[in-house]
KEVO-460283 format. One record per residue (C-alpha): x, y, z; residue in three letters. Coordinates in steps of 0.001 Angstrom, whole numbers, padded with zeros to 6 digits, always signed. Layout:
XYZAla/...
END
This chain:
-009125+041079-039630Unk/-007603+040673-036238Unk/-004284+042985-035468Unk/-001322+040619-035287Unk/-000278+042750-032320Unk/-002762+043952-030460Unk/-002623+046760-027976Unk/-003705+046697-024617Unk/-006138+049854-025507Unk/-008427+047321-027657Unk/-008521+044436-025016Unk/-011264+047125-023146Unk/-013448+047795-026440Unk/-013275+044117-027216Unk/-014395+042952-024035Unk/-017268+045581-024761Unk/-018316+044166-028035Unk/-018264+039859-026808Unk/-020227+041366-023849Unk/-022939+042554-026074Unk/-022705+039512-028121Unk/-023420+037797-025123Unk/-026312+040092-024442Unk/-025003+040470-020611Unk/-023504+043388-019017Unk/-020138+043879-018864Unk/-018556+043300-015118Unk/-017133+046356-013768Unk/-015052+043938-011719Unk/-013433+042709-015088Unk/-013521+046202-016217Unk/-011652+047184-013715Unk/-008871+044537-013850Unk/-008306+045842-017293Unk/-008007+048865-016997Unk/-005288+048469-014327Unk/-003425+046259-016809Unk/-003517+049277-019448Unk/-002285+051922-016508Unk/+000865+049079-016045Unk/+001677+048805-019251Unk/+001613+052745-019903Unk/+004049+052804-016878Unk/+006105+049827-018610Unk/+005519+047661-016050Unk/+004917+043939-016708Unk/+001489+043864-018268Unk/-000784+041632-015691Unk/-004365+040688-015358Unk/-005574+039217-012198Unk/-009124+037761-012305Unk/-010954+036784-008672Unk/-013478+034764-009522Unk/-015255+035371-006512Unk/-016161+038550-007745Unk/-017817+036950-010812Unk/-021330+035607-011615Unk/-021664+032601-014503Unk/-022883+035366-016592Unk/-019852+037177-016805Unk/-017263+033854-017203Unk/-018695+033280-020802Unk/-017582+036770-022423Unk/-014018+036890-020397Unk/-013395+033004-022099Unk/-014413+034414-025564Unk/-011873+037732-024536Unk/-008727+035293-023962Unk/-009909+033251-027391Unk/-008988+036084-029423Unk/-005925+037336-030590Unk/-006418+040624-028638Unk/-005534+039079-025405Unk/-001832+038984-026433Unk/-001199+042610-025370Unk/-001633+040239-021585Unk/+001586+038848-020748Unk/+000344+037018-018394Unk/-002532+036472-016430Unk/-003117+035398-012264Unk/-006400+033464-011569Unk/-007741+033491-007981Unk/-010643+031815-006503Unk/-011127+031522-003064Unk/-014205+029600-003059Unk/-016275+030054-006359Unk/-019548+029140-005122Unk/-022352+029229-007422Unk/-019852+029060-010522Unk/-019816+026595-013043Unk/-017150+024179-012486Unk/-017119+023806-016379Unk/-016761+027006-017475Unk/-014085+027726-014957Unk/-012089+024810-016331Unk/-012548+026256-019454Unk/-011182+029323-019144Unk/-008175+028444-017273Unk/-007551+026738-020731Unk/-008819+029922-022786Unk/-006057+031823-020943Unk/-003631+028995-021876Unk/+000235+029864-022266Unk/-000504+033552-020381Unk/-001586+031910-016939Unk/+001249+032550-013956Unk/-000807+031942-011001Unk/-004169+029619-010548Unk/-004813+029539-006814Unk/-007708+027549-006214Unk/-007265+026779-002425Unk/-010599+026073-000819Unk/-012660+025721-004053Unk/-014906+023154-003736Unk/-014720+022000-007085Unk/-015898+018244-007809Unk/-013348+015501-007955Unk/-014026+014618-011352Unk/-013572+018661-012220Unk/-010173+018161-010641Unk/-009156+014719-012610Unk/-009981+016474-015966Unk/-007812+019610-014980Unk/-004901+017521-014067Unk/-005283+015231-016957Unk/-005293+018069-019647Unk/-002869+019794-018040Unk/-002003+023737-017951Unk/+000412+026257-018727Unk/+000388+028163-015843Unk/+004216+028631-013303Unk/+002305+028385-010076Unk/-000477+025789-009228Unk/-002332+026327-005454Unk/-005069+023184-004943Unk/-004451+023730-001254Unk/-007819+021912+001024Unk/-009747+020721-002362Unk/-011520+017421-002013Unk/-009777+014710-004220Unk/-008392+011162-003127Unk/-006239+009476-005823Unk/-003437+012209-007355Unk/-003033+011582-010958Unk/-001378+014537-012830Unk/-000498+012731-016083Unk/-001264+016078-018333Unk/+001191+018290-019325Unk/+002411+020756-016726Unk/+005559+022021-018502Unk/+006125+025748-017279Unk/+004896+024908-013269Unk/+007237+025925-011076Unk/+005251+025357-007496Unk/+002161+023004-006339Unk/+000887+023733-002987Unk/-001525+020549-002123Unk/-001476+021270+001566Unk/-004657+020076+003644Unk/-006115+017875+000745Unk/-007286+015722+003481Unk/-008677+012953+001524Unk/-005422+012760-001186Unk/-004050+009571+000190Unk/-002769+007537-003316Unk/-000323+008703-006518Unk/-000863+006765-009749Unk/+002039+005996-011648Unk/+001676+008372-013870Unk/+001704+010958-011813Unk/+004263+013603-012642Unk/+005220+012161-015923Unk/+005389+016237-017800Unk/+006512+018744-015121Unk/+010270+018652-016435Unk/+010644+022486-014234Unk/+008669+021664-010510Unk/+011304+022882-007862Unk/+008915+023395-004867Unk/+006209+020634-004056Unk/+004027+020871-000523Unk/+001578+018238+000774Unk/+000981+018894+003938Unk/-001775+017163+005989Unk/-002433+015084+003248Unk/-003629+011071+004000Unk/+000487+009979+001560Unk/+001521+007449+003844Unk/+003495+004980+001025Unk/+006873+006144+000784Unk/+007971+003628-002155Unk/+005087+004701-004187Unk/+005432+008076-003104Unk/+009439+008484-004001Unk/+008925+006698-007447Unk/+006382+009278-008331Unk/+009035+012613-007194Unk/+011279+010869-009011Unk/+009989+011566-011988Unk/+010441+015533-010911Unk/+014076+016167-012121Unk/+013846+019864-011259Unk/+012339+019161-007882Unk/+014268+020465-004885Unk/+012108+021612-001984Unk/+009196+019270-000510Unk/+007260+019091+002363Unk/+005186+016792+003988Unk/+005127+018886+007405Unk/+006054+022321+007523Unk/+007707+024819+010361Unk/+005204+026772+011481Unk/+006748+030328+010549Unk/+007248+029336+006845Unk/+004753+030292+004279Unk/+006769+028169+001663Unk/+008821+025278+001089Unk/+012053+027231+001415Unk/+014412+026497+004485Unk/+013120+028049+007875Unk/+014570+031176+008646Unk/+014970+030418+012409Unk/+016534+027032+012217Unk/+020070+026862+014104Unk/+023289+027044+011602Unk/+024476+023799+014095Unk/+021843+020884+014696Unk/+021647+020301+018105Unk/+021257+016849+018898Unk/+017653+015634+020515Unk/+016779+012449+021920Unk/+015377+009624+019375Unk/+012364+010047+022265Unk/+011492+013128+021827Unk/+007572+013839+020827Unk/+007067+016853+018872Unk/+003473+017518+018780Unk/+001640+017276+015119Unk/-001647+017282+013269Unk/-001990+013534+013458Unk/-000521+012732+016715Unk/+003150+012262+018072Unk/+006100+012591+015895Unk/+009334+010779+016922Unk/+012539+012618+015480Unk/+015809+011023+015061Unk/+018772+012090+016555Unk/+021020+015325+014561Unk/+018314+016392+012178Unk/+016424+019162+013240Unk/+017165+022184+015883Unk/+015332+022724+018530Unk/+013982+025633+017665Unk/+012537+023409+014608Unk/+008612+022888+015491Unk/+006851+020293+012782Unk/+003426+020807+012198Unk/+000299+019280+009664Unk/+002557+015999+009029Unk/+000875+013446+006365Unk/+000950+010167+007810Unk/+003911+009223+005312Unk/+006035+011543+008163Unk/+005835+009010+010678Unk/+007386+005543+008539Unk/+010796+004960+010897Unk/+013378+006782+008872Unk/+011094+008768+006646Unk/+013773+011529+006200Unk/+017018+009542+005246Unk/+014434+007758+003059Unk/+013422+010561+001299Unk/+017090+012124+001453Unk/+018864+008926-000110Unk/+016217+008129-002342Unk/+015670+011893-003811Unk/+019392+013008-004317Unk/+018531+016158-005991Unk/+016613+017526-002720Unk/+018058+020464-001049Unk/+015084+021108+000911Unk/+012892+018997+002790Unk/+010089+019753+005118Unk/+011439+023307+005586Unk/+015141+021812+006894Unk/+018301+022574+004674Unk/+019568+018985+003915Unk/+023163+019300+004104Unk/+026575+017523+003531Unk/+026092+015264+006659Unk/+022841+014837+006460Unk/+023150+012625+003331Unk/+026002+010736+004468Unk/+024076+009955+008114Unk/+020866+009228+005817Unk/+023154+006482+003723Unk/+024045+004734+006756Unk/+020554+005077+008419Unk/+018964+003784+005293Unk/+021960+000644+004476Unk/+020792-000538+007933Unk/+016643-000129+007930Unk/+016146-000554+004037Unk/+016809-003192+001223Unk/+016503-001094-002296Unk/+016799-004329-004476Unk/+015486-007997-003049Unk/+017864-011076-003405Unk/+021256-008925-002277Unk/+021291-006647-005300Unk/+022790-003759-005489Unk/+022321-001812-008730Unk/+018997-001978-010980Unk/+019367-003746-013894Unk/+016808-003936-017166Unk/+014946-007359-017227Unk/+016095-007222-021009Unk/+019635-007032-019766Unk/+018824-009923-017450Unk/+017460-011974-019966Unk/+019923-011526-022492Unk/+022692-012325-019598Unk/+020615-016132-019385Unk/+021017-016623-022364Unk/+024382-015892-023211Unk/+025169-017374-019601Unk/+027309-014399-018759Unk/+027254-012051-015487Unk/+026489-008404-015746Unk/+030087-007051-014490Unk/+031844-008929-017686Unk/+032891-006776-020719Unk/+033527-008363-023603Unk/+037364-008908-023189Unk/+037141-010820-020440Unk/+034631-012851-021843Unk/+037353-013849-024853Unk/+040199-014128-022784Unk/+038657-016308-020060Unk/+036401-017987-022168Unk/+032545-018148-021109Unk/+032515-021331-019142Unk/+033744-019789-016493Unk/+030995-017247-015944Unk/+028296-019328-016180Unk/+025515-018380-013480Unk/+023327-021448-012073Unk/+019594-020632-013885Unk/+018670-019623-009813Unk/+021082-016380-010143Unk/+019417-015489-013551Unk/+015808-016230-011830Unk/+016523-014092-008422Unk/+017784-011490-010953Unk/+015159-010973-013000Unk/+013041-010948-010101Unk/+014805-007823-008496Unk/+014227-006137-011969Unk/+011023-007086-012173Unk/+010641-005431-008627Unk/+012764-002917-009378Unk/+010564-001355-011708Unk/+007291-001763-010211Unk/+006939+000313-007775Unk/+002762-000081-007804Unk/+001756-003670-007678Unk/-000809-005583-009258Unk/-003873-005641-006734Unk/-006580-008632-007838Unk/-009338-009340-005678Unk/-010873-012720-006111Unk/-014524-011659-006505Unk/-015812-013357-009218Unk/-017094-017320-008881Unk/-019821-017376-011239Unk/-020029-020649-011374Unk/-021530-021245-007496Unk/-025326-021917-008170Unk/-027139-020583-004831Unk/-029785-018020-004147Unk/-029374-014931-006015Unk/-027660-012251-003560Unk/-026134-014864-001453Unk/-022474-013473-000292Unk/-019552-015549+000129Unk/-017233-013997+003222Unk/-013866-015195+003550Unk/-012908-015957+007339Unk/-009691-018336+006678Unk/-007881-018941+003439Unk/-004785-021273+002326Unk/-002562-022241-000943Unk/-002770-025820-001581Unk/+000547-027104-001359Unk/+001311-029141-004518Unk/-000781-027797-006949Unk/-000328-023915-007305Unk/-003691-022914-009120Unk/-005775-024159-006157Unk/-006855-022243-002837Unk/-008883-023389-000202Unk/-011595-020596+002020Unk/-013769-021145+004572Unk/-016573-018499+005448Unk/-017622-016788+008451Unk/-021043-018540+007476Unk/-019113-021956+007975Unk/-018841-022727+003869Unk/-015820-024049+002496Unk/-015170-022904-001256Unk/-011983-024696-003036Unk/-010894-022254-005938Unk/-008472-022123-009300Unk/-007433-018721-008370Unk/-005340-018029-011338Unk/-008612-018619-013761Unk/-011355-017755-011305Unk/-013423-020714-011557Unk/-014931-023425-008599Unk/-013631-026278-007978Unk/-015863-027956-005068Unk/-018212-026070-002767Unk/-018783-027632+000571Unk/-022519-026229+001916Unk/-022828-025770+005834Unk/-025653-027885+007373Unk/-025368-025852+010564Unk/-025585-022641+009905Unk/-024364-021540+013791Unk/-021014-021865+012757Unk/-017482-020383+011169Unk/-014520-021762+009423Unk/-011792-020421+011567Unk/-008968-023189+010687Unk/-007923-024707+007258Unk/-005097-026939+006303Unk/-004391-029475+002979Unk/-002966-032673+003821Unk/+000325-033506+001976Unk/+000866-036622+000723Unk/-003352-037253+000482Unk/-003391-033814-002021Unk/-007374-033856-002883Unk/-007939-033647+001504Unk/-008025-030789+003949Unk/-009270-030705+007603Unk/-011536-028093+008803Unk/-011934-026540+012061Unk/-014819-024367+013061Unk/-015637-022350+015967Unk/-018397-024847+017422Unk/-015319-026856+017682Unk/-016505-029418+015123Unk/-013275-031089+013202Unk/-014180-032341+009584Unk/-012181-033830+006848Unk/-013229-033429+003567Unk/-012126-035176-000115Unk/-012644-032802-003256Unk/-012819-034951-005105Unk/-015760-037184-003212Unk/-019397-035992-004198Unk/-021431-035255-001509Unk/-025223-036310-000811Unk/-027724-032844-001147Unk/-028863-033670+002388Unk/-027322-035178+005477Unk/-028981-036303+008549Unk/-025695-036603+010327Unk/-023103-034118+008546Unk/-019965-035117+009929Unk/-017327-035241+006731Unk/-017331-036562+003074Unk/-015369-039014+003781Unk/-016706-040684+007169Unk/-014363-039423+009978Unk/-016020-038488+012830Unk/-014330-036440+015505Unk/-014267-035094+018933Unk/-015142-031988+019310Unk/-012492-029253+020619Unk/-014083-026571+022661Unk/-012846-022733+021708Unk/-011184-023788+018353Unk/-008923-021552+016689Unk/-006191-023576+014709Unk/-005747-026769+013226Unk/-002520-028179+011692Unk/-002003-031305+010288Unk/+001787-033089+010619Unk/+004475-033863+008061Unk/+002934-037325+007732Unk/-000931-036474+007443Unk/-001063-038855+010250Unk/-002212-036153+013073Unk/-004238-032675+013738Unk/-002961-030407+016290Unk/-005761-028598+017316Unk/-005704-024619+019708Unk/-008040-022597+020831Unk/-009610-020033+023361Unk/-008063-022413+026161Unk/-004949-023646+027871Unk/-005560-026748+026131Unk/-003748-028719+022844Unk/-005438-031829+021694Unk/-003830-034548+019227Unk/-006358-036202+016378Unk/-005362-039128+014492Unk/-006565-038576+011379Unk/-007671-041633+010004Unk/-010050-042760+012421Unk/-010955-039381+014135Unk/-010110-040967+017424Unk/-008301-038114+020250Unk/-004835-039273+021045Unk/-003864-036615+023419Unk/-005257-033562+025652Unk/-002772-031681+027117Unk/-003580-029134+029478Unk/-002153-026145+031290Unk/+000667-026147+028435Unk/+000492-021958+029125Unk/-000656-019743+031569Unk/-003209-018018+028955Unk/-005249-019083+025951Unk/-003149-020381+023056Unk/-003585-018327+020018Unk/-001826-020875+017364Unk/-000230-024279+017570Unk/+001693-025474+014218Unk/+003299-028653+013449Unk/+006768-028697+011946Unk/+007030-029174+008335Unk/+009348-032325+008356Unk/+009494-033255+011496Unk/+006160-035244+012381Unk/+006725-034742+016203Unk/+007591-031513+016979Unk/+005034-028758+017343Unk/+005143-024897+018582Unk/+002803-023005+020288Unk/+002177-019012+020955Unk/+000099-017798+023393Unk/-000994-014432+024662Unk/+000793-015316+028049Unk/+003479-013947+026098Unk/+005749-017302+025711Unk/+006203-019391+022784Unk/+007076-023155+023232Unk/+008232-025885+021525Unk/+007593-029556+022120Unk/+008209-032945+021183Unk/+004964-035469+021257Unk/+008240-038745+021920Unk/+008829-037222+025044Unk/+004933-036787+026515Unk/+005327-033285+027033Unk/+005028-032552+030476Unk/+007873-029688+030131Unk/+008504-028031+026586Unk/+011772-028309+025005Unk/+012393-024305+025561Unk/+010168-021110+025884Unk/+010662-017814+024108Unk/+008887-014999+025469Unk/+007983-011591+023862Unk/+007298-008054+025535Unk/+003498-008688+024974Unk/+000787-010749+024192Unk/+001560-013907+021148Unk/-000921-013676+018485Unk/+000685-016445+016009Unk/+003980-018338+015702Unk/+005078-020550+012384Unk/+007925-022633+011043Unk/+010409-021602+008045Unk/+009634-024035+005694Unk/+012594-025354+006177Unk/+012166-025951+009702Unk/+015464-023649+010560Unk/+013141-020801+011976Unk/+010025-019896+014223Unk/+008375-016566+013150Unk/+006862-015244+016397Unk/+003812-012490+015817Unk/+002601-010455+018564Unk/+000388-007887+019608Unk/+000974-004452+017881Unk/+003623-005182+014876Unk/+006387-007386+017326Unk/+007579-009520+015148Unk/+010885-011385+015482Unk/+012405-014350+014095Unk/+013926-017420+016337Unk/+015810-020188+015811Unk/+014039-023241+015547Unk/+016543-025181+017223Unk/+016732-023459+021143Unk/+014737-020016+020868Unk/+017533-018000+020514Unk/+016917-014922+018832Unk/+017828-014073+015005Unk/+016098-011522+013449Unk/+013873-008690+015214Unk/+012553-006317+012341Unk/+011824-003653+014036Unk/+007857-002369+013062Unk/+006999+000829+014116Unk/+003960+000189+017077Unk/+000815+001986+016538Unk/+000463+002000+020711Unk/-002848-000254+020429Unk/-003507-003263+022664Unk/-006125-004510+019942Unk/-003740-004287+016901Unk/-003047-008119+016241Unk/-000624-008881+014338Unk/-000026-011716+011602Unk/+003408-012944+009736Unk/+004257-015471+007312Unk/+007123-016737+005368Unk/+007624-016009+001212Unk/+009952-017215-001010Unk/+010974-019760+000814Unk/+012693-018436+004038Unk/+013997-015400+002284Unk/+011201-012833+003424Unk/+008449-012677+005655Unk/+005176-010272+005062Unk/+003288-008844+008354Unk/+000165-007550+008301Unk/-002205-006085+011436Unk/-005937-005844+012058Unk/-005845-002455+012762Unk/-003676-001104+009632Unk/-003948-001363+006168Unk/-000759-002045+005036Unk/+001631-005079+004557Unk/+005305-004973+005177Unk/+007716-007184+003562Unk/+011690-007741+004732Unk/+014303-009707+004449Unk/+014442-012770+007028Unk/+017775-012876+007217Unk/+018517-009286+007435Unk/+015174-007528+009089Unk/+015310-004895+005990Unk/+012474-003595+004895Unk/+011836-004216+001166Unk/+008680-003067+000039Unk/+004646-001623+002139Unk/+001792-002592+000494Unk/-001254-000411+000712Unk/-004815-001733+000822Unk/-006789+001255-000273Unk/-010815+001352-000587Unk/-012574+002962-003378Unk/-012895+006585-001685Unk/-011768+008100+002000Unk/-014179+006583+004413Unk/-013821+003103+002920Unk/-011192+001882+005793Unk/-009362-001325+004713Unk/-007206-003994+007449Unk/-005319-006740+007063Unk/-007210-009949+008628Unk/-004690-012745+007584Unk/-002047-013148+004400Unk/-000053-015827+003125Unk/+002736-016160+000423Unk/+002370-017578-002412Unk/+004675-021126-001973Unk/+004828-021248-006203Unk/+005422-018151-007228Unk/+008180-015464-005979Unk/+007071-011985-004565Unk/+003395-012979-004898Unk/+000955-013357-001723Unk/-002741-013101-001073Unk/-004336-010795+001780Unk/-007563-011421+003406Unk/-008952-007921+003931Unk/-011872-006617+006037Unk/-013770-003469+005005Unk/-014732-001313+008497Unk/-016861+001414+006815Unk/-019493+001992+004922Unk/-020311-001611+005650Unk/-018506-005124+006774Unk/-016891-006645+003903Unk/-014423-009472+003600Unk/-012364-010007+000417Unk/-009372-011934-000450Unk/-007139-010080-002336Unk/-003916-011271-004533Unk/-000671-009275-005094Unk/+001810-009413-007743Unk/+004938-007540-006940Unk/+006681-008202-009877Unk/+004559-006359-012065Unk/+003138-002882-012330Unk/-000380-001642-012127Unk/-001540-001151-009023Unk/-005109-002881-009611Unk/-005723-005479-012220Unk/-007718-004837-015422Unk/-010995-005513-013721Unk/-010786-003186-010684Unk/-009876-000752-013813Unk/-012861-001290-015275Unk/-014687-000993-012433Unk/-015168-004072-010253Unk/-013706-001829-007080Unk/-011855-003866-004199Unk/-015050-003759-001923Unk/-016829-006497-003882Unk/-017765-009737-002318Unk/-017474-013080-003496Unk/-021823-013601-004533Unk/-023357-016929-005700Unk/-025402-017416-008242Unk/-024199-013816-010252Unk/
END
């Protein structure tokens, strides 16, 4: 039987004997390392074994795993494994004896290993024991260390090029992390991002972008005692492109270098600073005493933490047990029985808006549910379904309406999943580019498609297999509207309002198809959008890439508009609150502004970072009512939500593609008008291949994808007939 303490004189002659058991030779490499140990602990130093696994063969990993399995290994107190690029090994076996070394291991620097990502998931879902982890350039996209990591002192993720997600799970056991650095990684979400850290209470030096000079994540030995005060313009040269710098945070003898795209979100270091109190260090930069109290009032002005004005998180328990005791959160029991509890009553709107800022509060990944799955569409097997315009119906919230860029027109239950009419396309040259329900006629919707065809359809009519002359289900024939774009239908389903690829706005009435009016020359450039108001059956708005948005008034024939608005470029899309009390403008390249409805004026600008591309067209809408808007551009992948009243940014939501190379952008979104903090995105795959996919997002709860993307039904599905 086994010594109980072993000395460091046996670990040799056992290494020997599994060796031989093995029937391999013993490594003189590992022979070596040992014997180096034994001179260190003769000279009472701190007994050490470093292992380079370059310097190994497979052969010779299956004896040292058996060494560190048995109870001679103990006279190691503790053990450093490097491996610089491991090729040839067995991923396996190296993952194995990382965990054979177990409570012993100090350093594991893996930098450069090209071990497989599924290698890596299993390693950070186990977990290890070692102080100092180093996964610096290995390939692996979504960061989920769940396992238990409960002596690690430092991660180094620098140039994982590819890491662009954290689960929320992430960081759940690493109670003593102090020093974190992910540099040049593809972390762009700082909400996601922060309520992972947060779960690092030890943490006090990150980096996203490090000072050249620094090896570490400790503050840069150069960097002035005094910040000297740059211009907000100033570029500082980086691994992705231009950084912008604000004002009294870094010296000038500061350089930033190998950002991660999360670096350049306006205010990403008061965000960080507010949101991670416990920082000292961040991206090599001391964060002092007036740093955090310039980040407060930097982040007060750009950010909302909590939607609906509140200012503290609350539990949804304790919001639910306020309803229904009908009492306020700031009332202690005293006052409650002196002033008796009819006087703190809260309407059941306050309890509703409340719960909804927990609900937010605490779900920092959203639900993500692509619509992918209408089994019930009988076609030809393989047939795809590709979403070109969607909307909400606007009485009945389990129905959506989409039209294809094939010209179909698919009506929806998109809380079950299941059809509800299918309209075919008789000519296939064509695409569904406008859609709108009527109101008061609930079961209709024009179409608009880019032939310039116009056709109003009934769900609730049947129609014939074949049609010689295919003009709608219901027998309203219009003129056609060269260069169609938009269609809109007025608060009294009595007229379309029909845009395009033209200078030109044409009035429908809608019950006998007949044109009332073509107005021409109404801008100087093609007009993008023109909307109707929602209760008021005469007044329209257009936006056109002239860069002017108008309003009219059909009483007064417009010849002149009732008042342009102009923007600094190109208008992609305008809309009304619903309400009526606002015009969202959208233009080129993430302007987006708010106007009064009533003379232009404006009343909210909120501020989106540009990406500096001419082709980058942007889209807004209202949700919840009036109370926030959500933009989304073709050329990102990300949604932004803020407050309409204030221009705060609440919340980005990420559209991310199964691995790195599967590029995801926003097309068009729309809010939910039933349900608060809930919206669906149409989004268009780039690479490997052209994919369109509608895609629903619940805010209020946390998940990040639904159950089936978790089981495997990945976001770059299609919508396929007849499967």
């Amino acid at each position: 039987m086994m010594s109980s303490s072993p000395h460091i004189s046996d670990l040799l002659n056992r290494y020997m004997e599994i060796c031989q058991m093995h029937k391999v030779q013993p490594s003189s490499d590992v022979v070596s390392w040992l014997k180096k140990a034994m001179v260190q602990k003769l000279t009472c130093q701190k007994c050490t074994m470093v292992i380079s696994l370059d310097q190994l063969k497979n052969a010779d990993l299956f004896p040292l795993t058996d060494l560190f399995r048995s109870n001679d290994s103990n006279a190691l107190e503790t053990v450093d494994l490097l491996c610089g690029s491991s090729v040839g090994l067995d991923e396996c076996t190296i993952l194995s004896l990382m965990h054979a070394i177990n409570t012993r291991l100090r350093v594991v620097d893996i930098r450069d290993t090209p071990l497989k990502e599924d290698i890596l998931r299993d390693l950070f879902n186990s977990g290890l024991d070692c102080q100092v982890l180093n996964v610096k350039s290995t390939e692996i996209q979504t960061l989920n260390m769940a396992g238990k990591f409960m002596h690690m002192h430092t991660l180094n993720m620098d140039f994982c090029t590819s890491l662009s997600t954290m689960e929320k799970d992430c960081f759940t056991y690493m109670p003593n992390l102090t020093r974190l650095s992910m540099c040049a990684t593809r972390i762009s979400n700082l909400w996601t991002t922060v309520a992972a850290l947060l779960k690092l209470p030890s943490l006090l030096e990150l980096r996203f972008q490090n000072c050249l000079c620094c090896k570490d994540t400790s503050p840069c030995h150069l960097k002035d005692v005094n910040a000297t005060k740059i211009s907000n313009n100033t570029p500082t040269e980086g691994y992705f492109g231009k950084l912008h710098i604000d004002e009294y945070t870094v010296s000038q003898k500061y350089n930033l270098h190998h950002p991660s795209p999360i670096c350049f979100q306006k205010h990403y270091r008061e965000y960080m600073i507010v949101s991670l109190p416990r920082l000292r260090v961040l991206d090599n930069c001391q964060i002092g005493k007036f740093d955090g109290e310039r980040a407060k009032t930097v982040f007060s002005s750009y950010y909302e933490v909590l939607p609906n004005k509140r200012q503290h998180k609350e539990s949804i328990i304790s919001v639910l047990h306020m309803r229904e005791t009908g009492t306020s959160g700031i009332l202690n029991q005293k006052s409650l029985k002196s002033k008796g509890p009819s006087l703190h009553k809260k309407s059941q709107s306050f309890y509703s808006r409340s719960l909804c800022a927990a609900k937010l509060g605490s779900s920092a990944w959203p639900v993500l549910h692509p619509l992918s799955n209408i089994s019930q569409i009988m076609k030809e097997e393989g047939r795809i379904l590709r979403p070109r315009q969607f909307e909400y119906h606007q009485t009945d919230p389990s129905l959506m309406a989409f039209g294809t860029l094939e010209g179909e027109v698919v009506v929806i239950n998109h809380e079950t999943g299941n059809l509800v009419k299918y309209l075919p396309v008789f000519d296939t040259n064509k695409s569904v580019l406008g859609l709108c329900w009527l109101k008061r006629f609930q079961s209709k919707l024009v179409v608009g498609y880019d032939n310039g065809s116009l056709r109003l359809y009934d769900i609730n009519d049947t129609l014939p297999e074949v049609a010689d002359n295919y003009s709608s289900s219901i027998g309203v024939d219009f003129d056609d509207f060269q260069h169609l774009t938009s269609v809109h239908v007025n608060a009294t389903d009595e007229q379309i309002l029909t845009s395009g690829y033209s200078k030109k706005v044409a009035v429908y009435d809608i019950s006998t198809g007949k044109r009332l009016h073509l107005f021409t020359d109404m801008h100087r450039e093609a007009i993008n959008v023109a909307k109707f108001a929602h209760h008021s059956p005469s007044l329209f708005v257009t936006s056109s890439f002239d860069h002017d948005v108008k309003m009219w008034d059909l009483r007064t024939k417009p010849v002149n508009p009732c008042y342009t608005a102009s923007s600094s470029s190109g208008n992609v899309m305008v809309c009304f609150s619903p309400d009526d009390l606002y015009l969202l403008v959208s233009a080129v390249d993430n302007e987006v502004k708010q106007l009064l409805a009533v003379d232009g004026r404006l009343h909210t600008n909120f501020d989106i970072a540009p990406t500096g591309s001419g082709q980058n067209y942007t889209r807004s809408y209202y949700m919840n009512g009036r109370d926030y808007i959500i933009s989304g551009s073709c050329d990102e992948p990300v949604v932004r939500v803020c407050c309409a009243q204030t221009g705060r940014r609440l919340r980005d939501i990420y559209l991310e593609g199964q691995n790195a190379r599967s590029l995801m952008f926003v097309q068009s979104l729309r809010g939910d008008p039933f349900r608060h903090f809930h919206m669906a995105i149409l989004a268009a795959y780039v690479r490997p291949s052209s994919k369109w996919e509608i895609i629903k997002v619940n805010l209020l709860s946390s998940g990040q994808y639904s159950a089936e993307y978790q089981k495997g039904q990945h976001l770059c599905l299609s919508y396929r007939l007849g499967t």
